[in-house]
Backbone bond lengths (Angstrom), bond angles and torsions (degrees), N, CA, C in turn:
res aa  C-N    CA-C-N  psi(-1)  N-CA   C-N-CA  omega(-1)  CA-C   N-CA-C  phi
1 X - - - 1.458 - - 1.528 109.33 -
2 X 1.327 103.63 118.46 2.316 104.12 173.00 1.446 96.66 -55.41
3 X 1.305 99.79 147.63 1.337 115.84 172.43 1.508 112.38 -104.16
4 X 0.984 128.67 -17.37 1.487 133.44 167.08 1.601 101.00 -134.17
5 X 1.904 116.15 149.64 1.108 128.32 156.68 1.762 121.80 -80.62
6 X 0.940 125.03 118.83 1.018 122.86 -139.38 2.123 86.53 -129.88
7 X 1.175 114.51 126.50 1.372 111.00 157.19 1.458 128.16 -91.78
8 X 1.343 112.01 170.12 1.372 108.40 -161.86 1.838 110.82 -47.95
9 X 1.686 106.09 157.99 1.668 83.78 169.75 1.385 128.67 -93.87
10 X 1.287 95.97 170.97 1.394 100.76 178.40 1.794 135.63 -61.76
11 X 1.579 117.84 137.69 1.500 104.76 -152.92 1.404 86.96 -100.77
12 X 1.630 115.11 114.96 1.296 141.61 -164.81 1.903 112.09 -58.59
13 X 1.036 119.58 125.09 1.890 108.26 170.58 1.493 90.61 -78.65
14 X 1.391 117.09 172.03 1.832 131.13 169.61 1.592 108.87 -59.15
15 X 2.088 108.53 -40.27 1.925 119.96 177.50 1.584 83.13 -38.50
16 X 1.538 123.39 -77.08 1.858 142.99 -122.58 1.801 82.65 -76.98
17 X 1.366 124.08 -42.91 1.689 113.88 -176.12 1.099 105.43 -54.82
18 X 1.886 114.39 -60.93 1.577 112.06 174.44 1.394 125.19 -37.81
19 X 1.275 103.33 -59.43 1.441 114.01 173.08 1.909 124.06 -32.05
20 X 1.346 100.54 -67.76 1.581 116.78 166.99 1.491 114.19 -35.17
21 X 1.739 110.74 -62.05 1.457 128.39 163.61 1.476 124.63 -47.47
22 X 1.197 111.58 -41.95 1.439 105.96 -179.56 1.467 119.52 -86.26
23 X 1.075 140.31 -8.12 1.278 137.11 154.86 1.580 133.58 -112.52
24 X 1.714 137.73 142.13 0.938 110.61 169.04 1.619 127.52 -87.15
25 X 1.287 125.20 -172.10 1.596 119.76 -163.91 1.425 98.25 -95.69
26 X 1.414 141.01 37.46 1.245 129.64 -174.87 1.659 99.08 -164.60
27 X 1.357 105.12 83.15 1.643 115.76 168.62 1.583 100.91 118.35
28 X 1.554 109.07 -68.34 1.729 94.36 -139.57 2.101 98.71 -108.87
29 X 1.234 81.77 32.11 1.756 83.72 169.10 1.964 108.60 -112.16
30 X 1.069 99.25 -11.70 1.857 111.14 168.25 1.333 94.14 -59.06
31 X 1.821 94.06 145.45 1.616 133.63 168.17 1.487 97.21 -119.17
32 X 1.399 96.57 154.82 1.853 73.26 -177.47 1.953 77.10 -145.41
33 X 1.583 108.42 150.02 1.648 100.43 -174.44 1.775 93.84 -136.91
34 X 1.038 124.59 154.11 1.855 128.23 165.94 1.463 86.13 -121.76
35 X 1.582 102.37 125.30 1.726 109.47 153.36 1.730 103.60 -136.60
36 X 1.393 101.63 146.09 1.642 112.42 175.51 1.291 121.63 -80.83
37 X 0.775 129.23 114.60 1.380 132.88 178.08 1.850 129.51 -101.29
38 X 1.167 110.63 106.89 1.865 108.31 -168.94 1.662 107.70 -78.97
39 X 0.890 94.69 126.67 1.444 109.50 -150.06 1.955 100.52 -106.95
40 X 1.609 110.81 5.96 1.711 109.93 -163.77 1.605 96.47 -58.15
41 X 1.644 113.14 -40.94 1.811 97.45 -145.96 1.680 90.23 -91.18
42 X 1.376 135.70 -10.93 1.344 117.70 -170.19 1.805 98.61 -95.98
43 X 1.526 116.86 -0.28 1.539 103.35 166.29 1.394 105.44 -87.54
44 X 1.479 128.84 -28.92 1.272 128.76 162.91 1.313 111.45 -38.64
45 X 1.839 114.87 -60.08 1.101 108.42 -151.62 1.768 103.97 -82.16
46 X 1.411 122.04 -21.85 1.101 113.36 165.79 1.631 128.53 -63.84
47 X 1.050 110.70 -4.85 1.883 123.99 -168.26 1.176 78.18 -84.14
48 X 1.691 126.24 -81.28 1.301 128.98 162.97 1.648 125.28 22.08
49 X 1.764 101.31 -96.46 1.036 114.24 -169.74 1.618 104.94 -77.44
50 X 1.221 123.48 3.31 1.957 103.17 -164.65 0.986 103.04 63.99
51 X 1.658 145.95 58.80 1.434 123.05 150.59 1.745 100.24 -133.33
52 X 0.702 116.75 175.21 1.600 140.32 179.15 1.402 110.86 -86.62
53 X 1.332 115.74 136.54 1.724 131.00 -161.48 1.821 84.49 -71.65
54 X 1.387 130.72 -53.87 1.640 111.63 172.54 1.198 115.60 -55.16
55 X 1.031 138.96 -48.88 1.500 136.30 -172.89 1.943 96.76 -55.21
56 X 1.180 138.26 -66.70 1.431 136.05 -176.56 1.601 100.73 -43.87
57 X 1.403 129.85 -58.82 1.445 131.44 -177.17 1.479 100.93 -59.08
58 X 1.246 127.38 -55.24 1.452 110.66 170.62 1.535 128.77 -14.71
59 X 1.433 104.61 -72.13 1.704 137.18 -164.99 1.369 90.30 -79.15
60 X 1.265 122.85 -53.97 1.746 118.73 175.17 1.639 113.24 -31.07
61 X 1.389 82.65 -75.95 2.093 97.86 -179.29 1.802 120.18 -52.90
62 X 1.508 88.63 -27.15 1.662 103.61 -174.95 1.431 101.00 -69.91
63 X 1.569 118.48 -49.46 1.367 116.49 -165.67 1.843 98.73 -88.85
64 X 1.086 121.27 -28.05 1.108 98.42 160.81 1.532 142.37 -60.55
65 X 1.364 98.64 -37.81 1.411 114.10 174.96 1.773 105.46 -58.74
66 X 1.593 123.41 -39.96 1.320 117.09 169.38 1.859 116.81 -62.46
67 X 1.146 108.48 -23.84 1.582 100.12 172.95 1.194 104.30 -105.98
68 X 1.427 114.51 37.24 1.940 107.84 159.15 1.545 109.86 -160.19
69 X 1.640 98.79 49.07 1.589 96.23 -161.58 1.432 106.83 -59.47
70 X 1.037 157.23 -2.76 1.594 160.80 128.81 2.077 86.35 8.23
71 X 0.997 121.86 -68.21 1.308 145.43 -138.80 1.633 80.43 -72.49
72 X 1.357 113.40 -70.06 1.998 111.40 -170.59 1.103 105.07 -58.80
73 X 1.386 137.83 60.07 1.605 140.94 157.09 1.767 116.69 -91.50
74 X 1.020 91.17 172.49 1.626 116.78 172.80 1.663 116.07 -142.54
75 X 1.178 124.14 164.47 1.336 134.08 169.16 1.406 116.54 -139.82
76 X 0.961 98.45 100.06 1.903 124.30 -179.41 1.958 106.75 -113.82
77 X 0.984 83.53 129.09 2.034 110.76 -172.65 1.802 108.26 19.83
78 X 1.274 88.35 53.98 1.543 104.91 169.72 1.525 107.56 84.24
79 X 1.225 130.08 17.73 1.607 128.46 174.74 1.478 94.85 -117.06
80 X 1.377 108.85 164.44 1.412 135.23 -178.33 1.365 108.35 -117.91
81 X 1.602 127.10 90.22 1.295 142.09 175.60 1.389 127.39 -78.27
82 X 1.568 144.85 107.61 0.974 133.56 165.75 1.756 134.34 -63.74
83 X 1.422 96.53 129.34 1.852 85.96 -171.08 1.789 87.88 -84.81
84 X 1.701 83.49 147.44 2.218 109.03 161.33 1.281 90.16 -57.73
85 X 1.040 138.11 -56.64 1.776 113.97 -150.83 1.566 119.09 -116.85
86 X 0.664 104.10 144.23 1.848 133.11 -178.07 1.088 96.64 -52.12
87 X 1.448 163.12 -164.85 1.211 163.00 133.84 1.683 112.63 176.58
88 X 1.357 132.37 99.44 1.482 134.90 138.96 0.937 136.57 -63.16
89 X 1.821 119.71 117.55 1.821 123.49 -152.56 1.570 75.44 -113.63
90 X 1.575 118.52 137.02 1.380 121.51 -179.04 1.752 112.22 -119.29
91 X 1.273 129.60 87.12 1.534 115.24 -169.73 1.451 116.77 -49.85
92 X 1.360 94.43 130.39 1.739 93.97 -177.20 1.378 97.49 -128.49
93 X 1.641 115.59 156.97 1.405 131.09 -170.92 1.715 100.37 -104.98
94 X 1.402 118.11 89.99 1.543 132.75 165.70 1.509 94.95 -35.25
95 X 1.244 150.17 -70.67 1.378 141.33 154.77 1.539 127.37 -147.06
96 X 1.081 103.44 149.77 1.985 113.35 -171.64 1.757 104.37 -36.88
97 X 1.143 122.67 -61.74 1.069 136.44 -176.68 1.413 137.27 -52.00
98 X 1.170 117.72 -11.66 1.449 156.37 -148.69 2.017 107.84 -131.66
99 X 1.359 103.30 134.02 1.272 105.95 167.55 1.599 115.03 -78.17
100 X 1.249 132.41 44.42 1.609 117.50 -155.75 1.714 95.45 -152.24
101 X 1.688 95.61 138.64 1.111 104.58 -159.19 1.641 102.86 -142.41
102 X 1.567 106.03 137.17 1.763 95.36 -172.22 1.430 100.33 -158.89
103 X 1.280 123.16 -155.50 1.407 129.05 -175.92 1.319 111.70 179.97
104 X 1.608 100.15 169.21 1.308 132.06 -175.51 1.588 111.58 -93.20
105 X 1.929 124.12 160.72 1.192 99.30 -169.79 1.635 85.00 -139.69
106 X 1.201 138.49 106.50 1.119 144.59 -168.64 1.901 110.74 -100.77
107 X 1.853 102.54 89.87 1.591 86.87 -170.95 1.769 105.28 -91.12
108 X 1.381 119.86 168.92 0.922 146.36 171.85 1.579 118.31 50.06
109 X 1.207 84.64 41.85 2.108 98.59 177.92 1.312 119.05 -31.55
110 X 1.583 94.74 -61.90 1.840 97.86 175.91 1.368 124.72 -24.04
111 X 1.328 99.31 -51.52 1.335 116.13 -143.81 1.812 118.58 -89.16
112 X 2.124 93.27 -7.07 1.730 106.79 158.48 1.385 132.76 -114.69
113 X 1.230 103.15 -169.54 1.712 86.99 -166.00 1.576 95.98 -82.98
114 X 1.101 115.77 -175.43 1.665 122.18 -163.81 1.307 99.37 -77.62
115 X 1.251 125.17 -65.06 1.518 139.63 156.95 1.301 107.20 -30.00
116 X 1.013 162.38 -92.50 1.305 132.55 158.64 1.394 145.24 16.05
117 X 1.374 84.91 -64.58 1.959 103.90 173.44 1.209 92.07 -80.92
118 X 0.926 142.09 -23.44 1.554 134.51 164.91 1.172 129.99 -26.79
119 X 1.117 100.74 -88.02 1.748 152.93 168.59 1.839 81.97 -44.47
120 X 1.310 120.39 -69.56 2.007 107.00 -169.28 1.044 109.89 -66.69
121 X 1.302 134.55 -46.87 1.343 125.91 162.29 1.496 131.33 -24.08
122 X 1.309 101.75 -57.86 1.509 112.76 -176.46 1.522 104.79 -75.71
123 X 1.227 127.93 -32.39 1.399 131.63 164.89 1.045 139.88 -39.24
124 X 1.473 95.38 -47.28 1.824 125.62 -176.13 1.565 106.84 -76.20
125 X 1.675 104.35 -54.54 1.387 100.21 169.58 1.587 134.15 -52.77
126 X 1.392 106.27 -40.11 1.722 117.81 177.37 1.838 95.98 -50.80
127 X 1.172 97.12 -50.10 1.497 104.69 -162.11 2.094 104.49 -55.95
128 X 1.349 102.97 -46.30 1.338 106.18 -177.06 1.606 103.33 -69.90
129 X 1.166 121.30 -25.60 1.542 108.39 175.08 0.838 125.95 -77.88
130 X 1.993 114.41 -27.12 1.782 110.27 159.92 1.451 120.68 -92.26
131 X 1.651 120.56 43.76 1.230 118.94 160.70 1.885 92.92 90.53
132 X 1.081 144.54 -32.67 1.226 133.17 -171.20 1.203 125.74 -91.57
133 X 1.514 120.47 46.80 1.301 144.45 123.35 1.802 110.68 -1.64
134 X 1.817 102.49 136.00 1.205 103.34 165.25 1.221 107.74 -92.24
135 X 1.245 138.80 -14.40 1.585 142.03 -170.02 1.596 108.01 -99.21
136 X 1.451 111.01 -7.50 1.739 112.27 -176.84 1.598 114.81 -64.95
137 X 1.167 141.38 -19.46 0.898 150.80 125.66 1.941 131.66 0.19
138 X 1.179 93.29 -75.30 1.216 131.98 159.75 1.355 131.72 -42.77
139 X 1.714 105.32 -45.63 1.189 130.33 169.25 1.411 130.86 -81.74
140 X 1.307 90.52 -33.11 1.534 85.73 170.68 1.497 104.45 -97.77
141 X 0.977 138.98 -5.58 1.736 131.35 139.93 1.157 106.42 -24.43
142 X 1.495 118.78 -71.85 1.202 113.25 -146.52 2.043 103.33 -98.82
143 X 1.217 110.07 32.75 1.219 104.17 147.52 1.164 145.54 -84.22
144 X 1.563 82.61 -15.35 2.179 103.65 174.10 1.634 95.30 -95.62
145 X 1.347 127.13 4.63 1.753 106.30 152.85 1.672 124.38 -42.37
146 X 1.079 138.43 -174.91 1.561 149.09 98.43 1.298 103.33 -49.64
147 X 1.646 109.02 145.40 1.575 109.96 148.43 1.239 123.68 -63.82
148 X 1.803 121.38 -9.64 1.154 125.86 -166.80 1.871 109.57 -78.27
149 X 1.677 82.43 -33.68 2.032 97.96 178.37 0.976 123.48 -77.60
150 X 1.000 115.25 -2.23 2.110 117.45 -149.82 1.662 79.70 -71.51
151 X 1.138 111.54 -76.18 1.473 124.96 -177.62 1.358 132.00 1.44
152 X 1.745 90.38 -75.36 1.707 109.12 159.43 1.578 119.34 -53.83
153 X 1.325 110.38 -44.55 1.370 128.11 175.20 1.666 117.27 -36.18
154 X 1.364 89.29 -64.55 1.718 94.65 172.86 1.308 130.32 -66.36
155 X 1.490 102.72 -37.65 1.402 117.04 168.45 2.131 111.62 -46.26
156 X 1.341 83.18 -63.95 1.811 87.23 167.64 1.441 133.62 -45.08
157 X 1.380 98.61 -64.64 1.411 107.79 158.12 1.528 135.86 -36.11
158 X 1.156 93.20 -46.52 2.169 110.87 179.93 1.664 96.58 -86.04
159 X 1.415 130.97 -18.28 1.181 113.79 -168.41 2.310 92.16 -85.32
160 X 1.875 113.39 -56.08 0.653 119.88 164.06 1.789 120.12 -21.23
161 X 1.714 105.07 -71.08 1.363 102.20 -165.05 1.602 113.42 -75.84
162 X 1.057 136.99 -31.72 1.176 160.31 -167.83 1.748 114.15 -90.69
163 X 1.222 119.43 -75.05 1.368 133.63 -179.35 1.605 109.43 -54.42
164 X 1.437 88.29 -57.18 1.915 96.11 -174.46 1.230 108.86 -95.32
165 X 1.692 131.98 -12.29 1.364 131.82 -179.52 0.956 108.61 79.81
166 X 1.844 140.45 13.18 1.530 116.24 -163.04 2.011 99.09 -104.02
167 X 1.338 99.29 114.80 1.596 92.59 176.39 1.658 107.67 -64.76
168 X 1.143 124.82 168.68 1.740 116.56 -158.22 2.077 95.36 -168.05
169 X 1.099 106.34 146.75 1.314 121.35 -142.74 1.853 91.76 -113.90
170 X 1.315 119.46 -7.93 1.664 105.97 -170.68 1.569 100.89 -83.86
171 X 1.211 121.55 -39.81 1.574 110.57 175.10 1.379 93.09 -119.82
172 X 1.582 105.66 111.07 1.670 124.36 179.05 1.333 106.08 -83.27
173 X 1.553 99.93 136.66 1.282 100.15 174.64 1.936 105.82 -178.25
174 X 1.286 121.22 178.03 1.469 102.91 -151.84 1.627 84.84 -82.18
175 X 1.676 108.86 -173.45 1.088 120.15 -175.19 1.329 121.74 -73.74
176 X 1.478 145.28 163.04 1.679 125.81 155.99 1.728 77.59 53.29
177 X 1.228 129.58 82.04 1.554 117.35 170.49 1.373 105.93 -76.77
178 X 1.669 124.98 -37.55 1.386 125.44 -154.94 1.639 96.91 -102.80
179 X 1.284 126.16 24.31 1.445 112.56 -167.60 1.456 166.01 8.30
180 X 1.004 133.10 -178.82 1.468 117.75 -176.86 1.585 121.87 -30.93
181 X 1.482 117.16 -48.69 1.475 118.75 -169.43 1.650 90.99 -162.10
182 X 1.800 104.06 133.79 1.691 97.98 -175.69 1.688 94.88 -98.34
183 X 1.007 123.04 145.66 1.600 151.60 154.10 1.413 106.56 -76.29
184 X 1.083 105.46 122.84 1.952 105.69 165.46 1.590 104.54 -145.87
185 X 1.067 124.96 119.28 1.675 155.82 -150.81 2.085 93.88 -100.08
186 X 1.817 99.01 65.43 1.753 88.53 178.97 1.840 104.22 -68.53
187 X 0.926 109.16 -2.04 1.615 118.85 -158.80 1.484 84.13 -54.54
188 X 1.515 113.26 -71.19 1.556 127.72 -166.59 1.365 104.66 -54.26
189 X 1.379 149.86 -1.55 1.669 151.71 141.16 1.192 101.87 -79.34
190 X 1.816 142.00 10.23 1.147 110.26 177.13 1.117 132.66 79.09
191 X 1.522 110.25 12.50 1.320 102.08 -173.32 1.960 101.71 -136.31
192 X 1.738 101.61 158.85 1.469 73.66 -156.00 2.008 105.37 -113.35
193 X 1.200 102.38 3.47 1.337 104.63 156.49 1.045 127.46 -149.56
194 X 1.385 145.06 129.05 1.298 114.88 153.42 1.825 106.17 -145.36
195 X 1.410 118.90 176.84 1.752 133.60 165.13 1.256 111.73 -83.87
196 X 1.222 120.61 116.74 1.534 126.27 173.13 1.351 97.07 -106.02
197 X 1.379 111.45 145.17 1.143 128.26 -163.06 1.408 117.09 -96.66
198 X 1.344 145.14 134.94 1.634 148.85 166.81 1.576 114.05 -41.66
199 X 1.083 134.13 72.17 1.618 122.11 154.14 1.222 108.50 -26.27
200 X 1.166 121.68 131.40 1.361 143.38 177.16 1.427 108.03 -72.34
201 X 1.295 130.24 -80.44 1.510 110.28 162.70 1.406 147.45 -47.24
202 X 1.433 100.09 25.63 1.486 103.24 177.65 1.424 124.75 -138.91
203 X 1.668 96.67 11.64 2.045 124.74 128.97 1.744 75.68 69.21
204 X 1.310 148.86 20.78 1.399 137.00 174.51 1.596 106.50 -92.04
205 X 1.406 93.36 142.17 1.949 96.33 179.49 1.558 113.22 -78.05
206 X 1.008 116.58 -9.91 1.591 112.60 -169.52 1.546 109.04 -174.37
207 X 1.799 95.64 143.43 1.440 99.85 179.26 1.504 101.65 -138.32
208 X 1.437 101.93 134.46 1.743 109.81 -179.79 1.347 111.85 -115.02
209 X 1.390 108.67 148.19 1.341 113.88 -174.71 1.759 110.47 -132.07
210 X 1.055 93.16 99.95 1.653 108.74 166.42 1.816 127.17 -37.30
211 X 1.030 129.82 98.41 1.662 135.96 -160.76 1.717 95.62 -83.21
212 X 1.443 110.08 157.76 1.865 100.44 174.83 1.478 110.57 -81.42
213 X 1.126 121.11 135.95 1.599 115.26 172.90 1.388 137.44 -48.20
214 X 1.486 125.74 98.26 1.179 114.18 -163.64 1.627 104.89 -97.68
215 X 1.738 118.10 165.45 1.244 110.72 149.86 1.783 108.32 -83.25
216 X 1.625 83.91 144.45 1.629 94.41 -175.08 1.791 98.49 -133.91
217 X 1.286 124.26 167.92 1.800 131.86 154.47 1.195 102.50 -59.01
218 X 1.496 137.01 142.93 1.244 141.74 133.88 1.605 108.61 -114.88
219 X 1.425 92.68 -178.99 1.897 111.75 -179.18 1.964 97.54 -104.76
220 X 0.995 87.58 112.91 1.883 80.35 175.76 1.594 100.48 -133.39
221 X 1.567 117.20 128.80 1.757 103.20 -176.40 1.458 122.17 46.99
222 X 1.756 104.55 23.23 1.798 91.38 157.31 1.844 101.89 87.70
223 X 1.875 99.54 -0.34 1.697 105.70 -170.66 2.062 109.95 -132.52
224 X 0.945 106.49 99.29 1.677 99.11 154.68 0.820 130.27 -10.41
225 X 1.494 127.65 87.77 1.671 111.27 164.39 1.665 101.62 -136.30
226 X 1.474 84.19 178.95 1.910 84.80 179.99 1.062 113.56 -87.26
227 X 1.546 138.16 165.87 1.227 166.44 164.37 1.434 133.97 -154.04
228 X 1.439 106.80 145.20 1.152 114.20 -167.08 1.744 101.62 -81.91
229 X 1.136 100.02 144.88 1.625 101.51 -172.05 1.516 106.26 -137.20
230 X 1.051 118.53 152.36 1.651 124.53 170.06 1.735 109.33 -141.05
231 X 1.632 100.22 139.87 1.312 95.68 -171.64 1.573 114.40 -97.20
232 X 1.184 149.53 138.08 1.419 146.80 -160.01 1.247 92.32 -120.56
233 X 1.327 120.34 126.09 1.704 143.35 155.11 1.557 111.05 -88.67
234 X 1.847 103.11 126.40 1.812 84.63 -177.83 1.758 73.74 -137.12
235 X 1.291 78.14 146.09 2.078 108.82 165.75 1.081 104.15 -121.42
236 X 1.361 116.55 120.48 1.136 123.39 -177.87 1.733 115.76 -124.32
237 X 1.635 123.76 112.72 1.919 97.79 173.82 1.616 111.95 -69.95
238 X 1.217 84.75 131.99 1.759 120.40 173.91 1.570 110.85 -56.92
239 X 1.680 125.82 -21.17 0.951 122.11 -171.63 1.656 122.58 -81.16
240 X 1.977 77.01 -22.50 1.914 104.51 -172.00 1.622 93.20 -88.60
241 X 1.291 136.18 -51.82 1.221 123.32 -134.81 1.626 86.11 -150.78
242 X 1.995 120.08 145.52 1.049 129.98 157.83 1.312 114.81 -111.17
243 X 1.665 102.91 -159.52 1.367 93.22 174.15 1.476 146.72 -79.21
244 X 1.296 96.99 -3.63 1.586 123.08 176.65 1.936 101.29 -75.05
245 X 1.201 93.68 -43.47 1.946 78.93 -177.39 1.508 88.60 -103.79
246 X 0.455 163.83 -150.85 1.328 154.77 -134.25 2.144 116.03 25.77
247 X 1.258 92.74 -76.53 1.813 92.09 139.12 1.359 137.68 -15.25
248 X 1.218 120.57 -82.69 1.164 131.67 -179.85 1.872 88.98 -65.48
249 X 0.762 147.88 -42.67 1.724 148.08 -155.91 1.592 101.39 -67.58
250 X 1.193 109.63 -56.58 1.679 129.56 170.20 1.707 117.26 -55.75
251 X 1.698 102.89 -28.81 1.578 107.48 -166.64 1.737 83.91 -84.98
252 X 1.157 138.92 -25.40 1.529 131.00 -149.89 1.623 85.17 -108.57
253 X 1.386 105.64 -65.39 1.611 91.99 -174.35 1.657 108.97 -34.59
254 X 1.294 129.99 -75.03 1.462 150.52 -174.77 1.800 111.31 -23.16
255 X 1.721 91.54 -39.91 1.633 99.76 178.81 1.356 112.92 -52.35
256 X 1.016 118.47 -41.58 2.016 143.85 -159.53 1.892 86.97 -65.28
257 X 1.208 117.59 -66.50 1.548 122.90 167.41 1.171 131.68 -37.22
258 X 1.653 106.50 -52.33 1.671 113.42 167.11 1.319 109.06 -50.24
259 X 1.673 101.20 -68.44 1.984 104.95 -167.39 1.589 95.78 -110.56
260 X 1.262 119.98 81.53 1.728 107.33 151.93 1.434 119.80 -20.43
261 X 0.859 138.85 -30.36 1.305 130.12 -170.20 1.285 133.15 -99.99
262 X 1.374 110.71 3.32 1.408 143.41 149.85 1.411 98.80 -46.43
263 X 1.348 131.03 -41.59 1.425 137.82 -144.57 1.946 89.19 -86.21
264 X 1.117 111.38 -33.34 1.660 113.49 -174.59 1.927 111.64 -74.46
265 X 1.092 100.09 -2.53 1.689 102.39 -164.17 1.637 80.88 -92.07
């Protein structure tokens, strides 16, 4: 059984071969970018609708990611594969107290109404706080590892599910588990920026990290005033994406910020 739907691959320029070639998939093929983002009219517009400032970034990134599918790739034995589905992996904290860390997998955001993604969002999470996790499974597999195996373990696993496509039934868990692009919300630790780094076994092109909203100075009409700002961390592999899409990725995401209401179409 494929474990991911996968569309045809991509027909390589000589830049994208170099590219592939010149870095490996574990550390030194990351781009890493900080952009600010003013965040006044989408807390409006979330007061608005009843939804949660994650739930809007969800559907934001989701529908962006559909007008830059460049971004939903993979790289399997030197080709650059596009995944069929959209998918947002969201890190969530099972509880404060606890070393343990997991997430939600929200597919095809774009493609519902915001309220919607709302409503699953908040669902998914309740569910991970009472233990009913789609990845729990999984986890308690790998409590009968060594810490010495985990390593190899994943390595196998991501080469299996990913490399060779074969979905596989000993550590159950949903498909594409880590999805298109992971989201992680450092805001809610209080903290207001940082780069999260690409796990290597989890074959994803990019991971963003949500900063907490501060008031900051801006320039508005030539005048000082305050605004609420949030800082966005993006890691991006260099092998999948340069600076030209990457660009355009930031110009579409950014729109969603200007006019919230882009987000309802």
């Amino acid at each position: 059984m494929k474990h991911i739907k996968y569309k045809s691959k991509l027909k390589l320029s000589p830049w994208r071969k170099i590219s592939l070639g010149s870095w490996k998939p574990k550390g030194d093929s990351s781009t890493y970018v900080f952009e600010d983002f003013n965040v006044d009219k989408v807390l409006v517009f979330c007061k608005q609708q009843s939804i949660s400032f994650n739930s809007f970034v969800i559907k934001a990134l989701s529908s962006t990611i559909n007008k830059n599918n460049r971004i939903n790739s993979i790289v399997r034995f030197g080709n650059i594969y596009q995944r069929e589905k959209n998918t947002i992996f969201i890190h969530t904290l099972t509880n404060r107290t606890k070393d343990d860390l997991s997430g939600v997998l929200i597919e095809e955001a774009f493609s519902k109404e915001i309220k919607e993604v709302d409503i699953e969002f908040k669902s998914e999470i309740k569910k991970v706080k009472k233990g009913e996790e789609k990845h729990i499974s999984s986890k308690r597999n790998f409590k009968i590892i060594p810490a010495i195996l985990s390593k190899y373990t994943l390595d196998f696993l991501s080469f299996l599910m990913y490399s060779l496509n074969i979905h596989i039934n000993l550590f159950p868990s949903p498909k594409d588990p880590f999805g298109s692009v992971m989201l992680t919300n450092i805001g809610s630790l209080n903290l207001q920026k940082a780069f999260c780094p690409i796990a290597p076994y989890t074959r994803i092109p990019m991971v963003v990290s949500l900063g907490r909203i501060e008031l900051k100075p801006t320039i508005l009409n030539n005048e000082i005033v305050k605004s609420n700002i949030s800082t966005f961390g993006f890691t991006f592999d260099h092998r999948i994406m340069d600076g030209i899409h990457f660009s355009k990725f930031i110009e579409t995401f950014q729109s969603f910020f200007s006019n919230p209401k882009l987000i309802l179409k």
